[in-house]
ZATITOR-604848 format. One line per field, with one value per residue (C-alpha): residue in one letter; x, y, z. Coordinates in nm, 3 decimals. Each point is the difference from the previous one (the first is absolute). Last residue first. Layout:
N
code = [A/...]
px = [X/...]
py = [Y/...]
pz = [Z/...]
REM end
This chain:
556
code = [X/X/X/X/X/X/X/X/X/X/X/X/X/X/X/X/X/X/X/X/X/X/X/X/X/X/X/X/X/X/X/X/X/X/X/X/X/X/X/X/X/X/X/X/X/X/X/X/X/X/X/X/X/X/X/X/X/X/X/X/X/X/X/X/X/X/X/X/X/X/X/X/X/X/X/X/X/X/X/X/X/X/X/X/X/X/X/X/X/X/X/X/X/X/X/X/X/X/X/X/X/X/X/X/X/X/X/X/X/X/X/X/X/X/X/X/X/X/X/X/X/X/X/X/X/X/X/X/X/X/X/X/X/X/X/X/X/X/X/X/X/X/X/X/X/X/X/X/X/X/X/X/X/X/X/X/X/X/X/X/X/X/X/X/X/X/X/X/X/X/X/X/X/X/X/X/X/X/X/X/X/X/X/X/X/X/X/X/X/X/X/X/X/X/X/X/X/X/X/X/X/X/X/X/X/X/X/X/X/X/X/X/X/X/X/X/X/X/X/X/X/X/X/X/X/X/X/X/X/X/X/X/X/X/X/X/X/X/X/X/X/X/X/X/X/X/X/X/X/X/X/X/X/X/X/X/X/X/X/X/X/X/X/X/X/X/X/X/X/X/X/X/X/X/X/X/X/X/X/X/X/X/X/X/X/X/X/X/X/X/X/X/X/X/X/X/X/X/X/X/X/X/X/X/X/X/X/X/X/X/X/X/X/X/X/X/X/X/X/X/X/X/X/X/X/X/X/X/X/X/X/X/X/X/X/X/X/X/X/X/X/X/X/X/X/X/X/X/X/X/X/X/X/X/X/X/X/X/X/X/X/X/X/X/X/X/X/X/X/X/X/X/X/X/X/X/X/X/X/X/X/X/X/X/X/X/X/X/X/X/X/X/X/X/X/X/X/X/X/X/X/X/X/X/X/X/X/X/X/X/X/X/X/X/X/X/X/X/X/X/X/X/X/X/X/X/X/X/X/X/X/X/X/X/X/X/X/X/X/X/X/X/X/X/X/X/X/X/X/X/X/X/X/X/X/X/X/X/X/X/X/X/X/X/X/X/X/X/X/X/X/X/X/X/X/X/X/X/X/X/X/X/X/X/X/X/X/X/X/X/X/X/X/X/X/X/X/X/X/X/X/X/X/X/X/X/X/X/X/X/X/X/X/X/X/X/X/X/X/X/X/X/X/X/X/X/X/X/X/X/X/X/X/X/X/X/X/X/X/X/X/X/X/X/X/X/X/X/X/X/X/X/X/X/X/X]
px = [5.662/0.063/-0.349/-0.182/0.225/-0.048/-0.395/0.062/0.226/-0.234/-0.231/0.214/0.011/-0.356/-0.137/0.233/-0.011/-0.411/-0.035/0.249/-0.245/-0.290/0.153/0.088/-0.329/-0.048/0.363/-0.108/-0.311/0.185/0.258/-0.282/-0.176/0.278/0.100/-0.318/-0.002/0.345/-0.120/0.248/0.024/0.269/0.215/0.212/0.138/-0.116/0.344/-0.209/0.104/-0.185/-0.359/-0.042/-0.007/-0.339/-0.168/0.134/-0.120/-0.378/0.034/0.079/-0.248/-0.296/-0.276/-0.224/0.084/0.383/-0.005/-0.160/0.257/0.255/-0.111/-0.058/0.345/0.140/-0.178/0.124/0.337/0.043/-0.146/0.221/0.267/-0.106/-0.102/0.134/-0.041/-0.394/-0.207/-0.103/-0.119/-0.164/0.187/0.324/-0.118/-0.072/-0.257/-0.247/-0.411/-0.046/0.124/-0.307/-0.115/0.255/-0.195/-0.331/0.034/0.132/-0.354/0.029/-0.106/0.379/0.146/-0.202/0.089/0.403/-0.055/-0.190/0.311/0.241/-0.173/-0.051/0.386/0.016/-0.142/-0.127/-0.374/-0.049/-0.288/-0.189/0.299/0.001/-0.356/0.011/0.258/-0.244/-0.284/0.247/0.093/-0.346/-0.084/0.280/-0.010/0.233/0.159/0.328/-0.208/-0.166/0.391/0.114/-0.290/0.034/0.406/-0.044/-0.306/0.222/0.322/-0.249/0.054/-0.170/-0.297/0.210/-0.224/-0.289/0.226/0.163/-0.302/-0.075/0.348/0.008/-0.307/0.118/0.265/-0.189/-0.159/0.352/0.084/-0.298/0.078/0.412/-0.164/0.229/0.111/0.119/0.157/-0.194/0.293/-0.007/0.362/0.196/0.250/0.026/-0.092/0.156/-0.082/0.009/0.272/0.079/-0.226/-0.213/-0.009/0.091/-0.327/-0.259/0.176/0.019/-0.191/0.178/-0.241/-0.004/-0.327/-0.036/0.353/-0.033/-0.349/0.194/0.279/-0.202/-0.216/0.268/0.172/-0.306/0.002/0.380/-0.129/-0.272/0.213/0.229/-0.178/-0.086/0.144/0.233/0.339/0.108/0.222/0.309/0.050/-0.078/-0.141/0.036/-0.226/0.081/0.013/-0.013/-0.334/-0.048/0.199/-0.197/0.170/-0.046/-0.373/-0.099/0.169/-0.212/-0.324/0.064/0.086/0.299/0.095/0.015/0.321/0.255/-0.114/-0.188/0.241/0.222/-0.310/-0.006/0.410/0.004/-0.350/0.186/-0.173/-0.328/0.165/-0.040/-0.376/0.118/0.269/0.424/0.261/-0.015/-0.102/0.246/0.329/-0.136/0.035/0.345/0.100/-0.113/0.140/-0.108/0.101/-0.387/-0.095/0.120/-0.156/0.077/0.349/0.045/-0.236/0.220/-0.321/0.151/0.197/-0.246/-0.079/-0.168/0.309/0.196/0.089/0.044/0.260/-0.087/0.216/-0.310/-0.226/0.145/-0.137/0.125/-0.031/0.092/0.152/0.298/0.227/-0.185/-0.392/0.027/0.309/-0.001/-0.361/-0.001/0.291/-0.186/-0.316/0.171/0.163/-0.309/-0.155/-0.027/-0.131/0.154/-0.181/0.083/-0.181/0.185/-0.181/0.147/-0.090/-0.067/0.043/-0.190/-0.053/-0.082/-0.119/-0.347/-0.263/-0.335/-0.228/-0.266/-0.052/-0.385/0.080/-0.091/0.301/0.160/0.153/-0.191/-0.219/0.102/-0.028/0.249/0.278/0.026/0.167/0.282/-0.008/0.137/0.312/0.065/0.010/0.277/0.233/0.190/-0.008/-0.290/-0.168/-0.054/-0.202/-0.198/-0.058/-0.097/-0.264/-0.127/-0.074/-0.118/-0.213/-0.168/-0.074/-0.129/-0.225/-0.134/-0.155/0.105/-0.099/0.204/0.230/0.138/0.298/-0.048/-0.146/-0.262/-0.285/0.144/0.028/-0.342/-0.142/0.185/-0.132/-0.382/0.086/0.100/0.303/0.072/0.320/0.235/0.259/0.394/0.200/0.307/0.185/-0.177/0.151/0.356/0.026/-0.244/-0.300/0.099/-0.316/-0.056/-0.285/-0.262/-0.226/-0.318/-0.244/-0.328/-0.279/-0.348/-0.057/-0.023/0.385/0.020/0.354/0.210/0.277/0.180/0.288/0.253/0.175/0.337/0.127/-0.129/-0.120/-0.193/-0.087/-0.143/-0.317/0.055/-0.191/-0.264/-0.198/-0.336/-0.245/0.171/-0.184/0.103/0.120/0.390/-0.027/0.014/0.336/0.135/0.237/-0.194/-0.229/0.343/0.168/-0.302/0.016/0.380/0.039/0.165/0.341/0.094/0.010/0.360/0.242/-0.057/0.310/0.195/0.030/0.245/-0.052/-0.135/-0.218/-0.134/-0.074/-0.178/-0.265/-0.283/0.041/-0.052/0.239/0.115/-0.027/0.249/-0.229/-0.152/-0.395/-0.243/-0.312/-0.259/-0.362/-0.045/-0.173/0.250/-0.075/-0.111/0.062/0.327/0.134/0.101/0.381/0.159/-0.268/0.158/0.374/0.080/-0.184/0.109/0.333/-0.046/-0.226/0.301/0.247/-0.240/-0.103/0.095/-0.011/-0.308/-0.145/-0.321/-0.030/-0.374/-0.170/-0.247/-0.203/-0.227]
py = [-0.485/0.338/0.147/-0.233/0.133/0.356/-0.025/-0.139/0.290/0.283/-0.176/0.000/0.375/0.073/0.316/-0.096/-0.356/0.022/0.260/-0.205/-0.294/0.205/0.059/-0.293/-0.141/0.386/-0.160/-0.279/0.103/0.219/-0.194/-0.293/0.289/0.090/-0.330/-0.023/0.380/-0.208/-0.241/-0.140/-0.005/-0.296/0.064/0.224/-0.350/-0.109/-0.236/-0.165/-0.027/0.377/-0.171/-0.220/0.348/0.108/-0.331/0.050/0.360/-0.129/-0.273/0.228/0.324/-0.278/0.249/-0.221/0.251/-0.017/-0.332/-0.034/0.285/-0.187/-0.312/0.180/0.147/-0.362/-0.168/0.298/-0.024/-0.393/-0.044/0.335/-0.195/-0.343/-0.334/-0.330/-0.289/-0.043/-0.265/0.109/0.343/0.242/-0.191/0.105/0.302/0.114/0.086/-0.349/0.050/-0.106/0.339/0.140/-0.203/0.264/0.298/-0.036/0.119/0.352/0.098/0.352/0.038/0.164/-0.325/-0.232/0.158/-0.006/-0.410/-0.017/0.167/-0.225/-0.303/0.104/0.051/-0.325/-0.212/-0.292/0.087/0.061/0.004/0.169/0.206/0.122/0.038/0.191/0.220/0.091/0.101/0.218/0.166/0.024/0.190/0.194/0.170/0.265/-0.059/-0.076/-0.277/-0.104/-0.077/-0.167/-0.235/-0.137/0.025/-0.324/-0.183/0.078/-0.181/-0.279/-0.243/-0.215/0.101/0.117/0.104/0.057/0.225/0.141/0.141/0.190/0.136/0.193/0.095/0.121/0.158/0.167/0.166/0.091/0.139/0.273/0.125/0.061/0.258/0.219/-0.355/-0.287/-0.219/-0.377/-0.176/-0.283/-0.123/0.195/0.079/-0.186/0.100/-0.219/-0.356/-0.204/-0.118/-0.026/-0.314/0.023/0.186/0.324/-0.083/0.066/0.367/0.103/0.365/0.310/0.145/0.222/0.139/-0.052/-0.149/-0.253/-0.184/-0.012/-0.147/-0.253/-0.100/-0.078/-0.208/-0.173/-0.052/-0.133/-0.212/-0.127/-0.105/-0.146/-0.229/-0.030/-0.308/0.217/0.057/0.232/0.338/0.018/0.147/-0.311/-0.089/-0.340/-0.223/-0.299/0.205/0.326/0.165/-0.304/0.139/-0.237/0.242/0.310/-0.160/-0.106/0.295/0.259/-0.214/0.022/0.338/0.136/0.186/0.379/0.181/-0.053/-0.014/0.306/0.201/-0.114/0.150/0.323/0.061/-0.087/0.241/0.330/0.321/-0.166/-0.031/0.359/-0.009/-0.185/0.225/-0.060/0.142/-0.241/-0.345/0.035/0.124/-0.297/-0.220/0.110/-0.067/-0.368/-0.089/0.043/-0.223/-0.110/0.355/-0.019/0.280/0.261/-0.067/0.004/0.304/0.264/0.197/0.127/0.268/0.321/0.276/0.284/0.031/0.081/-0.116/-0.336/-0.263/-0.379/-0.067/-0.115/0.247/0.264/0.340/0.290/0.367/0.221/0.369/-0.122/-0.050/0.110/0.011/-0.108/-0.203/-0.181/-0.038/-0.140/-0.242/-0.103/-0.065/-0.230/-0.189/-0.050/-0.119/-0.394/0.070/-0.206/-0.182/0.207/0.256/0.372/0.251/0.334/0.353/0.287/0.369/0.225/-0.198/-0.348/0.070/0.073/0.191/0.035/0.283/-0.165/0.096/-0.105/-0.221/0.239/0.138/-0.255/-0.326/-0.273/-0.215/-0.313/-0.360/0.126/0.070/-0.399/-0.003/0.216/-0.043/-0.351/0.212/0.093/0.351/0.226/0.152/0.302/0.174/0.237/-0.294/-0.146/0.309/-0.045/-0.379/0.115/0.243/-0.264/-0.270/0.209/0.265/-0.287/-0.167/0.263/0.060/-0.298/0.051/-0.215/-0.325/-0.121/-0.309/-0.134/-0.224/-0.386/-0.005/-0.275/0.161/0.238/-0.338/-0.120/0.314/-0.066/-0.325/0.112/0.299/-0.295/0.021/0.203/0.016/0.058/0.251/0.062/0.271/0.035/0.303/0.309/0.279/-0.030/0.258/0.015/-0.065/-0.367/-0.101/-0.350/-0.025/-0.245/0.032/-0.191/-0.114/-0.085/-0.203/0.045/-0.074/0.371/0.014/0.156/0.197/-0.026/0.200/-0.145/0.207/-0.106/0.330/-0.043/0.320/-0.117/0.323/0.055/-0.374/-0.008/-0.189/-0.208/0.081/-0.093/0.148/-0.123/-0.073/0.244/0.019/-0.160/0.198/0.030/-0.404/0.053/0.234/-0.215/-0.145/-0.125/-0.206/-0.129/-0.103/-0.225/-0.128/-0.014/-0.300/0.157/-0.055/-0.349/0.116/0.076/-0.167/-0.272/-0.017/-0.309/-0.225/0.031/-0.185/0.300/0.088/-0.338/0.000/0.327/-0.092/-0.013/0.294/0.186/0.051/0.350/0.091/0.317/0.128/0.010/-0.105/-0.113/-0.152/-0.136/-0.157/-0.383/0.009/0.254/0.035/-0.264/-0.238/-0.001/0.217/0.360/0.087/0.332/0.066/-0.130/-0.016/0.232/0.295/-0.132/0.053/0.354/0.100/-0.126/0.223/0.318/-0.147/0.261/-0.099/-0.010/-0.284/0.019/-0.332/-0.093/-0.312/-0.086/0.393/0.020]
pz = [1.580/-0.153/-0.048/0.264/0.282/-0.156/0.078/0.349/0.088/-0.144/0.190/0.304/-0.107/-0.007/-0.248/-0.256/-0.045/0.043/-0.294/-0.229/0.058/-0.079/-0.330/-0.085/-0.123/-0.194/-0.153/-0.149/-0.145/-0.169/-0.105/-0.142/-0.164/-0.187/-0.085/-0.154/-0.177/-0.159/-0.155/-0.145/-0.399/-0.139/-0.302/0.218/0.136/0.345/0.199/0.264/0.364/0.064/-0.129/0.305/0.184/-0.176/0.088/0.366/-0.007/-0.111/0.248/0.340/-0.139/0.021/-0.035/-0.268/-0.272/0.143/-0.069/-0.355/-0.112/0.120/-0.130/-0.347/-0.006/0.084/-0.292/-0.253/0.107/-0.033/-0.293/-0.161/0.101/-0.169/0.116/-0.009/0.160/-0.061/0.093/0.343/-0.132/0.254/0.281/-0.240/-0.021/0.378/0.189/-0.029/0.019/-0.320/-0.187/-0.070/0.341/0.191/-0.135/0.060/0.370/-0.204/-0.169/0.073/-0.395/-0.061/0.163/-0.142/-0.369/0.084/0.088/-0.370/-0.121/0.151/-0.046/-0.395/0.017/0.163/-0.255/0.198/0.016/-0.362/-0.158/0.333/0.086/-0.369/-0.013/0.382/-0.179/-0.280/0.229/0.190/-0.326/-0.136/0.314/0.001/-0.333/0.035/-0.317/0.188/0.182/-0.298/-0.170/0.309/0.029/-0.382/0.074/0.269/-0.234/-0.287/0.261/0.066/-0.288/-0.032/-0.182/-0.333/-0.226/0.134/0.286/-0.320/-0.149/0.398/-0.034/-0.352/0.112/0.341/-0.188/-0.225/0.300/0.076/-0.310/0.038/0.345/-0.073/-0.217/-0.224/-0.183/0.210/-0.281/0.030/-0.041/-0.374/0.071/-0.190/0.236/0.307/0.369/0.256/0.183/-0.254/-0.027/0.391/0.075/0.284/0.329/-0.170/-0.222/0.307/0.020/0.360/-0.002/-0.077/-0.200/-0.300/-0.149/-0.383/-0.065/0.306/-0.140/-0.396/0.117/0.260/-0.312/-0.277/0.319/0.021/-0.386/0.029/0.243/-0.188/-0.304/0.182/0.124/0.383/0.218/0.250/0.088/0.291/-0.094/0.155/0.327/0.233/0.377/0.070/0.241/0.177/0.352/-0.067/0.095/0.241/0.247/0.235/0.331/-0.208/-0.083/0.349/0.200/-0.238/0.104/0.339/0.054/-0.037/0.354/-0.030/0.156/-0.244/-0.351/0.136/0.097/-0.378/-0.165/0.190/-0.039/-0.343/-0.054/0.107/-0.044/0.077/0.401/-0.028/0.138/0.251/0.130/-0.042/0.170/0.347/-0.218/-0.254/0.234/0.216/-0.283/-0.119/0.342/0.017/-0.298/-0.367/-0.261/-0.061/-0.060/-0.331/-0.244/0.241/0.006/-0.347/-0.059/0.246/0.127/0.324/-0.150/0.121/-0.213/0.235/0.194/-0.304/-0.377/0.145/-0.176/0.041/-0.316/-0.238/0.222/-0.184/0.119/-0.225/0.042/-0.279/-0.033/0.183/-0.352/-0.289/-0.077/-0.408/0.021/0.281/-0.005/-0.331/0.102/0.354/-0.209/-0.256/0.270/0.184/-0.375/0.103/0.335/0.311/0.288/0.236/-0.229/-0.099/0.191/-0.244/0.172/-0.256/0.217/0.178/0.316/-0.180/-0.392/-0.139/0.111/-0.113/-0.140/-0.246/-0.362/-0.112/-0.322/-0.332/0.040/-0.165/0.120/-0.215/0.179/0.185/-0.123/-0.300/0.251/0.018/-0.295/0.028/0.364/-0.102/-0.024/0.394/-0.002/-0.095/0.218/-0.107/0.353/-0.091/-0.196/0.385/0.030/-0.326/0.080/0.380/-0.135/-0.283/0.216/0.332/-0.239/-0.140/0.299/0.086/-0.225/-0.017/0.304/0.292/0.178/0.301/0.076/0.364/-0.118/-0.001/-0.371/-0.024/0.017/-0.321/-0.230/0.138/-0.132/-0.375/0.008/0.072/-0.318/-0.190/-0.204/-0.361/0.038/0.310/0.021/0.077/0.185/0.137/0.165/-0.166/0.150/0.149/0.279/0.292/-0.171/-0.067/-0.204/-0.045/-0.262/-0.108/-0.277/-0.009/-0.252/0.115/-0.113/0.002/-0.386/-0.102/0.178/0.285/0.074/0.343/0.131/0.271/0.194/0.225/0.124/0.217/0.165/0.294/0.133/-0.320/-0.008/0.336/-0.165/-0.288/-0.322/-0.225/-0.298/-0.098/-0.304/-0.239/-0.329/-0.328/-0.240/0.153/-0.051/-0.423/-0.012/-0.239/0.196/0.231/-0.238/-0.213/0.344/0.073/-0.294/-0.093/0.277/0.350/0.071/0.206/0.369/0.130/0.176/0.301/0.172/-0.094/0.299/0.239/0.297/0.224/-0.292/-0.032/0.426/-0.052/-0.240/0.228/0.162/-0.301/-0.294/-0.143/-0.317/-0.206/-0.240/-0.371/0.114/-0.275/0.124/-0.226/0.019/0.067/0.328/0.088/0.407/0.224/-0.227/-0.214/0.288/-0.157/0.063/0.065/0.240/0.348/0.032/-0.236/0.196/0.347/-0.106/-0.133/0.315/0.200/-0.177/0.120/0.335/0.262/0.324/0.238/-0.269/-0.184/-0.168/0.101/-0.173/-0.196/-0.045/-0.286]
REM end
């Protein structure tokens, strides 16, 4: 289950928060979601990838759009605590941590899962954040805990019970209420009653509630140092805020200041050597900046990443736009598609590009009275009519590709693979220039092994406007999705250099919340990143004129 190892000889409790955000707050549209739902209510971070737009300013990316009623209406009504537990995960070193990341998963009759996801600060605040995924695929859900850099372990239920609800009552202690989407993601677990096995645990830092406040910030730290305040008193509290660089004691250390962190590329020589001398390998996870900006540095582009930075043929005479694109369809048939994609998102959510954001804007939102297929107790039921609904407007309009495009969604949320694969090789087949269907039929060579097919899907050119000579204009969510694919294409075939470099090209773009990333891909890209760095880390501080050669490289 293991990725990558975080354990760290420091403690890690503030790092286990960041490294939480970072990695599962966000299914990839792939590799993870497939069209099922993730609701997360949470501070995000941004990968490696991103760090340029945060350095200039861009807007931080806010929170996830709320969840549609169905999914909340089956939680809430107490319908997931019926179905049985398939497994429950957590972080290893988590008492010592203070830090518990806990998975509890449910199976579904149809062999999906639906997961809740909990931060648990068991040294003071309870509940921290928490969000869940819906109805996904129990192979998703697996590549989901792959992918999590920190060494994971299975665990009864009943412990992670007893964790949850211990550190919530102990945080209560203090006044300090969990985070509210625990309000609906406490339906996942069982009820607390005595009918749970009660666990011993302990709670609290040396006998008394110690607050790790993020580098990167928390939204309720002010709320927690209040409650505190007023419910412990003066000295009765620790507190460790890694916003100021303070350090509760020895054990706490100040070195995790996020700014610097996050730009490696202002560091001189000495802050390098500082690096290299304090830090193992198997911390080098702790801090993906530094790894990615090592290997910027010390690994030569190949050829074929020289020839296309060097062409820069992904912007010359080619415009990247906001605004919807304009096509030739009738109105009629895109207000039916957008009929269709309402109906396809309100039985199980997804956070999949819409094919109508590219087009015109009218009709790309849900609208009273326009004949919806209501979702009624069975989400199962209204998507079959949907496929209906779908395979009667194919007849009727056979140009269009978007029903072909929601035709293979809808099986694949109905678990129906094979039709779903069969339907995207139709839409590939009908359509060979409609990049969605590229896109997806690209996705399906990649989960058959098939990735030498790949480039001819696209006609054997890597970027869009190679892809599509004729066209000037493309828009974000174009742009994205291509360069996600490349990646993922790249690292399949074990080219770490031209995956990253498809990744990077993304950090000059402005990406509105409108637009999913994938973020299990930039995952994998970081992590594959830094177990390349590793050994180089290894070398620089085992050999001092290595250690000399490596910081040459750094700051040169």
């Amino acid at each position: 289950m293991r990725q990558a190892s975080c354990s760290s000889s420091r403690e890690n409790s503030y790092v286990l928060q960041t490294e939480f955000e970072l990695h599962v707050i966000k299914q990839a549209r792939r590799n993870v979601d497939g069209g099922n739902s993730i609701v997360y209510n949470g501070t995000a971070k941004t990968f490696h990838a991103m760090a340029k737009k945060k350095k200039k300013g861009a807007p931080a990316k806010g929170k996830n759009a709320p969840a549609t009623l169905n999914d909340e209406k089956y939680l809430s009504s107490g319908r997931a605590r019926s179905l049985p537990i398939y497994k429950c995960v957590i972080n290893e070193h988590w008492e010592e941590d203070g830090m518990a990341e806990i998975f509890v998963s449910r199976k579904h009759v149809n062999g999906h899962v639906t997961v809740g996801v909990y931060l648990v600060d068991t040294f003071c605040t309870g509940v921290k954040s928490t969000f869940y995924y819906f109805n996904t695929t129990e192979e998703k859900f697996e590549d989901l805990l792959t992918s999590i850099p920190v060494d994971m372990e299975d665990i009864s239920y009943e412990l992670a019970h007893n964790i949850i609800y211990g550190a919530i009552a102990y945080a209560q202690e203090y006044g300090i209420a969990p985070h509210p989407e625990f309000q609906l993601t406490q339906m996942i677990l069982e009820e607390d009653t005595e009918d749970v096995e009660l666990i011993e645990l302990e709670f609290g830092r040396n006998g008394k509630p110690a607050l790790l406040i993020n580098p990167a910030g928390d939204p309720r730290a002010e709320y927690y140092l209040r409650q505190l305040e007023k419910h412990a008193g003066p000295g009765n509290y620790d507190v460790v805020d890694g916003r100021l660089g303070e350090a509760l004691d020895d054990d706490f250390e100040d070195d995790l200041d996020d700014d610097y962190y996050a730009f490696p590329e202002d560091w001189d020589e000495g802050d390098w050597e500082e690096f290299i001398d304090e830090t193992e390998p198997e911390e080098l996870i702790n801090f993906i900046e530094a790894a990615g900006y090592m290997y910027d540095k010390t690994v030569a582009a190949p050829t074929q990443a020289v020839d296309l930075l060097t062409s820069d043929l992904e912007h010359v005479g080619m415009a990247i736009t906001y605004e919807p694109l304009q096509n030739n369809y009738s109105d009629e048939e895109l207000s039916e598609a957008a009929q269709i994609i309402a109906t396809v998102k309100a039985s199980v959510p997804s956070e999949q590009t819409n094919p109508l954001d590219i087009l015109k804007p009218d009709y790309a939102s849900d609208k009273p009275g326009t004949g919806l297929l209501k979702p009624k107790d069975n989400s199962e039921s209204v998507l079959k009519q949907t496929v209906e609904r779908l395979q009667q407007n194919i007849k009727k309009w056979p140009e269009n590709p978007i029903f072909w495009n929601y035709l293979a969604m809808t099986y694949q949320q109905l678990g129906e693979d094979e039709k779903a694969e069969e339907t995207i090789i139709q839409l590939h087949e009908q359509f060979p220039d409609y990049l969605h269907g590229k896109i997806m039929y690209a996705e399906l060579l990649l989960d058959q092994e098939k990735a030498d097919e790949v480039p001819a899907v696209f006609n054997n050119q890597f970027n869009l406007k190679g892809v599509y000579p004729n066209r000037d204009m493309f828009h974000i969510s174009e742009l994205v999705m291509f360069n996600f694919l490349m990646a993922d294409y790249y690292l399949e075939e074990g080219n770490l250099y031209m995956a990253n470099m498809y990744v990077k090209m993304l950090d000059q773009m402005e990406i509105p919340d409108s637009v999913s990333l994938n973020m299990l891909l930039l995952m994998r890209v970081n992590v594959a990143l830094v177990k390349e760095m590793a050994p180089v880390l290894q070398e620089a501080k085992q050999s001092e004129e290595k250690k000399r050669e490596l910081i040459a490289q750094l700051v040169n």
